[in-house]
N, C-alpha and C positions, 0 to 999 in steps of 0.2 A: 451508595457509590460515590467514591469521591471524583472531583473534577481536578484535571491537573492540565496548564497551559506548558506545551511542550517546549515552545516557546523560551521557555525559562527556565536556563540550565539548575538554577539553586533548586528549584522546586521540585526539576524530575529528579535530579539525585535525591532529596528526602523523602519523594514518594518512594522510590527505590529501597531505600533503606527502610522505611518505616514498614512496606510491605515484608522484605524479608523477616524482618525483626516479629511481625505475627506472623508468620504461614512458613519461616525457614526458608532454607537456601531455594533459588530460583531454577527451575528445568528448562523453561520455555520461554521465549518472549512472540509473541505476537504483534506484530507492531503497523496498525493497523488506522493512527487515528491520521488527518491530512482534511483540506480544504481545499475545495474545487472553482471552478466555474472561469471566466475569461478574463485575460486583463491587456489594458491598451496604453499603448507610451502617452506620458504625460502626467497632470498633478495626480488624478487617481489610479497611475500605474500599480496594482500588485504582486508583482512579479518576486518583489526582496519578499513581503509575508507569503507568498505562497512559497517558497522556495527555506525561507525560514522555518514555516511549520511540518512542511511535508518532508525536506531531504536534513536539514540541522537537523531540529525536532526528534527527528525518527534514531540518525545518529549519535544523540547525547541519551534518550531511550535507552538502545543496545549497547553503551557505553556505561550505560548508569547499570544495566541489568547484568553487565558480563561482569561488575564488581560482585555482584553476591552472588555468581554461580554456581550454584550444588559441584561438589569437588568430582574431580574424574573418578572412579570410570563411570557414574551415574551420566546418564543422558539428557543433553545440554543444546538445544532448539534455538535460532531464531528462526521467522519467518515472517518479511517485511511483503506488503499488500502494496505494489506499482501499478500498475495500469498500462490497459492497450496506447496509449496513448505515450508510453516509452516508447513505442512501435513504431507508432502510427502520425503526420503532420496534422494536425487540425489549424485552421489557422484562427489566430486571437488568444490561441492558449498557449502560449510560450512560457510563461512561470511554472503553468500547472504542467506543462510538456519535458520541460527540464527539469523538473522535481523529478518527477518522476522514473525519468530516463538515468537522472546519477544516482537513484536507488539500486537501478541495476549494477552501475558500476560497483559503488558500496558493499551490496551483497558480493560481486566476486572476488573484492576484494577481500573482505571480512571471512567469505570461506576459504580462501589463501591461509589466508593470517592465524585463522583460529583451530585449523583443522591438524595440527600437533597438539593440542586439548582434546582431540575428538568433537569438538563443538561444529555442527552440520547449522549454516545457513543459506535460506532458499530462500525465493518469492516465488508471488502469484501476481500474473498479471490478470486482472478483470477484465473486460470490453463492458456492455450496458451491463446493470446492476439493478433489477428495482429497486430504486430507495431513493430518501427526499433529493438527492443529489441529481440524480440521474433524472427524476422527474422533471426539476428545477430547469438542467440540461435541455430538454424536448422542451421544455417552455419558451426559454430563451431562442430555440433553433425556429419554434413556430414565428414569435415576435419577428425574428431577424427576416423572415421569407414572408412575412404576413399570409400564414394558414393558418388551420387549426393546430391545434393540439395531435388532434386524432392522424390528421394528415402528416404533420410531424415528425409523428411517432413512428406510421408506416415508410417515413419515405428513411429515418435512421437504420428501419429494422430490415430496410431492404436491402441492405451491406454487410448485412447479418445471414449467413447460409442457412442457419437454423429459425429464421426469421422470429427470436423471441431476447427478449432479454433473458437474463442468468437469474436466479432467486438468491438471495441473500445467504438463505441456507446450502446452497447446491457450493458458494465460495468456498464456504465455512468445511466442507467437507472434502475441498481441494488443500484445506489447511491441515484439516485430522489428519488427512495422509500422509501430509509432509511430518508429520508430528510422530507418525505411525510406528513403530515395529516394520512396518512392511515396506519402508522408505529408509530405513538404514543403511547408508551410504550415499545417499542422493545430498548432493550439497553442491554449492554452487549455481544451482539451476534458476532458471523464472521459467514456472508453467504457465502457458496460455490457456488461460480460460474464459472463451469470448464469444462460446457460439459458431465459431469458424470465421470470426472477421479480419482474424490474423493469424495467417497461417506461415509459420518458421520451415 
């Protein structure tokens, strides 16, 4: 698997291209990759790299991808991964809050734009997620309240209706759909998928 810094527009265009050039014109993008956690005004503010990686990043991505895409009328996918937290105020996450949040915009605009191609893009918003992220998350929230972990955990999950995080696999399968046959014509949209902690 190669590693690529989204970061850095020369390098996602020739991944782009270097992809298509083995595996042919591109169907889908999944655009999926972003960096989390909190950041605070001052010397260690992160808010330009979080905002860099998660909303540029993602944009020069579907910019590099909509170059090689499989010609009409073949079916042509994106499908960018935002988070409850476009939704939702947390406070300390304002980078990672507005990355996130103009992903939405991006996507409705982008299904504006592109849907005389017939090219359908959608997201998914997440709420908790098992994975190191989310773990990291409940770490930090116990640190910040001095409790455990455990306590942590339960006092996040309890703003959660379905009192559980989501499984990694269960996102994955909010995406096939969007990806689906049985989602043709669905564009524009961001699905909530959070367990019921944000309900539209």
């Amino acid at each position: 698997m190669q590693q690529l810094d989204i970061r850095d527009r020369d390098a996602v265009d020739a991944a782009f291209a270097a992809a298509a050039d083995a595996n042919g014109p591109i169907h889908a993008l999944v655009a999926n990759s972003g960096i989390g956690g909190p950041n605070e005004p001052g010397d260690g503010d992160r808010f330009y790299e979080l905002v860099q990686t998660n909303l540029i990043g993602t944009y020069d991505c579907v910019r590099a991808a909509q170059r090689h895409f499989a010609p009409a009328p073949e079916r042509r996918d994106v499908v960018i991964v935002s988070s409850i937290l476009a939704r939702i105020p947390v406070p300390g996450y304002t980078g990672y809050s507005a990355s996130k949040a103009g992903l939405l915009g991006l996507v409705r605009s982008l299904a504006a734009e592109l849907a005389p191609e017939e090219v359908q893009v959608n997201a998914v918003c997440p709420g908790w997620v098992a994975t190191d992220m989310a773990r990291e998350g409940i770490g930090l929230m116990a640190e910040a309240m001095e409790i455990s972990y455990d306590q942590a955990y339960e006092r996040a999950m309890s703003e959660v209706p379905l009192r559980r995080m989501s499984e990694p696999e269960e996102i994955a399968g909010t995406v096939a759909w969007l990806l689906s046959p049985d989602a043709r014509g669905v564009t524009g949209q961001a699905i909530d998928h959070n367990g019921g902690a944000f309900m539209l």
